[in-house]
Short mmCIF file of the C-alpha atoms (twelve columns), coordinates in Angstrom:
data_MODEL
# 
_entry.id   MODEL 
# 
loop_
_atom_site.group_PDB 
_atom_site.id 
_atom_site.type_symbol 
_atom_site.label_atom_id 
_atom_site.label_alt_id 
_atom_site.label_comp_id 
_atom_site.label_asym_id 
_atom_site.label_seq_id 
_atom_site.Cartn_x 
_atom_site.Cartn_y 
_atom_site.Cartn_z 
_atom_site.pdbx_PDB_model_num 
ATOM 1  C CA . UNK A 1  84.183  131.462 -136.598 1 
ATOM 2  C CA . UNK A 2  86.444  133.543 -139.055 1 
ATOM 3  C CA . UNK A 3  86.237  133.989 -142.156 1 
ATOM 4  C CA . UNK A 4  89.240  134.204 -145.162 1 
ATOM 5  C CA . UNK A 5  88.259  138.004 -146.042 1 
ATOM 6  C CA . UNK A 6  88.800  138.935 -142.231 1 
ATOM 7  C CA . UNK A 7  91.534  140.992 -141.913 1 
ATOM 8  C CA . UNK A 8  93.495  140.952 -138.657 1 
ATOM 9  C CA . UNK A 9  92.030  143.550 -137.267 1 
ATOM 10 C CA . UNK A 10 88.476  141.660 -137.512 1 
ATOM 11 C CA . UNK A 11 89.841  138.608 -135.926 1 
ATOM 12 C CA . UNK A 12 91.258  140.392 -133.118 1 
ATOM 13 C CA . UNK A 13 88.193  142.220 -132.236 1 
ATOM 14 C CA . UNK A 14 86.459  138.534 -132.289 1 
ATOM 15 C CA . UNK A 15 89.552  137.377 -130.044 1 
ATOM 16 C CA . UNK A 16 89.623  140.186 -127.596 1 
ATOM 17 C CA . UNK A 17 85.500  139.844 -126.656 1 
ATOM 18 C CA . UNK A 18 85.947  135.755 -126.055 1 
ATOM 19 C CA . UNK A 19 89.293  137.077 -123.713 1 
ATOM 20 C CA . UNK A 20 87.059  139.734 -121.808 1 
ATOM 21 C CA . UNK A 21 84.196  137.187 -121.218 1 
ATOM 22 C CA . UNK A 22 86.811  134.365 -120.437 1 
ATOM 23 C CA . UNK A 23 88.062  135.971 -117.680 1 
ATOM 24 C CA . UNK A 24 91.290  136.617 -119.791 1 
ATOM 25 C CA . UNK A 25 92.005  132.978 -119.712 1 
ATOM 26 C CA . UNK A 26 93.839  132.547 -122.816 1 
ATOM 27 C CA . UNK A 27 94.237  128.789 -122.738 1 
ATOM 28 C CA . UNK A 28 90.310  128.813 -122.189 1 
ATOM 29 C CA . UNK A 29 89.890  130.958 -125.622 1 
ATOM 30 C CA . UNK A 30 92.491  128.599 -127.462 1 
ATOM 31 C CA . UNK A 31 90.302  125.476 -126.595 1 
ATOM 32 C CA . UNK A 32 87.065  127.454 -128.049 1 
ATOM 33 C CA . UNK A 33 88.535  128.349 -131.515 1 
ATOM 34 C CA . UNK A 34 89.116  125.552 -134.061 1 
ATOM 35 C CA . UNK A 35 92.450  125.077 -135.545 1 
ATOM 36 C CA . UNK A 36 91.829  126.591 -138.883 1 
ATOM 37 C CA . UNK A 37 90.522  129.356 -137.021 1 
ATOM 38 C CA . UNK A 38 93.852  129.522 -134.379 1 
ATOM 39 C CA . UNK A 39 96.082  128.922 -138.147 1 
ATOM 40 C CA . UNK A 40 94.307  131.849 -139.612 1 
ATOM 41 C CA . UNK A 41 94.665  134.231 -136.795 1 
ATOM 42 C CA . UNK A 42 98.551  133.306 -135.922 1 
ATOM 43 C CA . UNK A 43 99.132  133.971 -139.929 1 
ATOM 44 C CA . UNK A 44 97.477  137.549 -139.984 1 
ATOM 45 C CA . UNK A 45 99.486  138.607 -136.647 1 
ATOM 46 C CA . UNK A 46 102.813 137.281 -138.194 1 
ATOM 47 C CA . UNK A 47 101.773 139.258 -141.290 1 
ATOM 48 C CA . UNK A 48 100.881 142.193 -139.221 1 
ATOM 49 C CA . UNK A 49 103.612 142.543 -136.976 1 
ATOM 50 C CA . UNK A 50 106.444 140.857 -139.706 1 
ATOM 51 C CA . UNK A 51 107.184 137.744 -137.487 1 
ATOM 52 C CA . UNK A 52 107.836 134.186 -138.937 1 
ATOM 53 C CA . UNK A 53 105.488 131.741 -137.132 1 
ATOM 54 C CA . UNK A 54 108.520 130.102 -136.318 1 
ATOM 55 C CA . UNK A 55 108.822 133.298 -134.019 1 
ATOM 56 C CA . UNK A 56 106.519 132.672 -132.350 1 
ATOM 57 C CA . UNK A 57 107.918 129.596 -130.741 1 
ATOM 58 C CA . UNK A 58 109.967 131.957 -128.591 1 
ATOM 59 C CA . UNK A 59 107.883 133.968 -125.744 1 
ATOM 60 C CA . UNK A 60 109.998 136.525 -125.980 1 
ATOM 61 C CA . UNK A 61 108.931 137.880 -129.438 1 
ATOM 62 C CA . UNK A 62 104.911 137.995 -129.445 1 
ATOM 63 C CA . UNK A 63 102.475 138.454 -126.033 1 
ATOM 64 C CA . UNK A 64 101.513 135.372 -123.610 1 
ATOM 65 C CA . UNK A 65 98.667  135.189 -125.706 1 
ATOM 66 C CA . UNK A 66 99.990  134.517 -129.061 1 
ATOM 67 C CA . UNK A 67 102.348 132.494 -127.740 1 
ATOM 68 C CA . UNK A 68 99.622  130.502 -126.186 1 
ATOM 69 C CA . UNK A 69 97.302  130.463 -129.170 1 
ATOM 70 C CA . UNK A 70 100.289 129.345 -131.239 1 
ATOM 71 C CA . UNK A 71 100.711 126.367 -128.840 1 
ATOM 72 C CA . UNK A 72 97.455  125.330 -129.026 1 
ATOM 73 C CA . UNK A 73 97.427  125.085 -132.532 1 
ATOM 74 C CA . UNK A 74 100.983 122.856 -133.065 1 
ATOM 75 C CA . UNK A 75 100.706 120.536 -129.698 1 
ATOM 76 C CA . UNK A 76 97.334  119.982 -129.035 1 
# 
C-alpha cells in the first residue's frame, strides 16, 4: 500500500480515509495494512514528531492510534 518515497504526510492521508470508512476502528485499520506498511508508517511519525519507537510503547506519548498501530506491528 505505501510506498518508500511517501512522506508522512502521504501515509497519513492513506491512514486517515481507511479510519473514516472503518468506522474509526483503529484495530480494524491495523489488521488491513501489512507490517512493512505499519513499520514504515510508525518510522515516519517517530521521525515527524522526534519520538523513539520505543516511545511509543507508552500510551501516554503518541494518540490511541499509534499506539495501536505500533502494537499491531510488534505482537501480532
Amino acid at each position: 500500500m505505501f510506498e518508500e518515497h511517501m512522506t508522512y504526510e502521504d501515509m497519513d492521508r492513506v491512514i486517515r480515509k481507511l479510519e473514516g470508512e472503518n468506522d474509526f476502528d483503529f484495530h480494524k485499520v491495523a489488521r488491513m495494512l501489512s507490517k512493512s506498511d505499519l513499520k514504515m508508517y510508525i518510522k515516519a511519525y517517530c521521525e515527524k514528531f522526534k519520538l523513539e519507537e520505543s516511545d511509543l510503547s507508552n500510551n501516554k506519548k503518541a494518540p490511541e492510534s499509534i499506539f495501536i498501530y505500533w502494537t499491531y506491528l510488534y505482537k501480532y
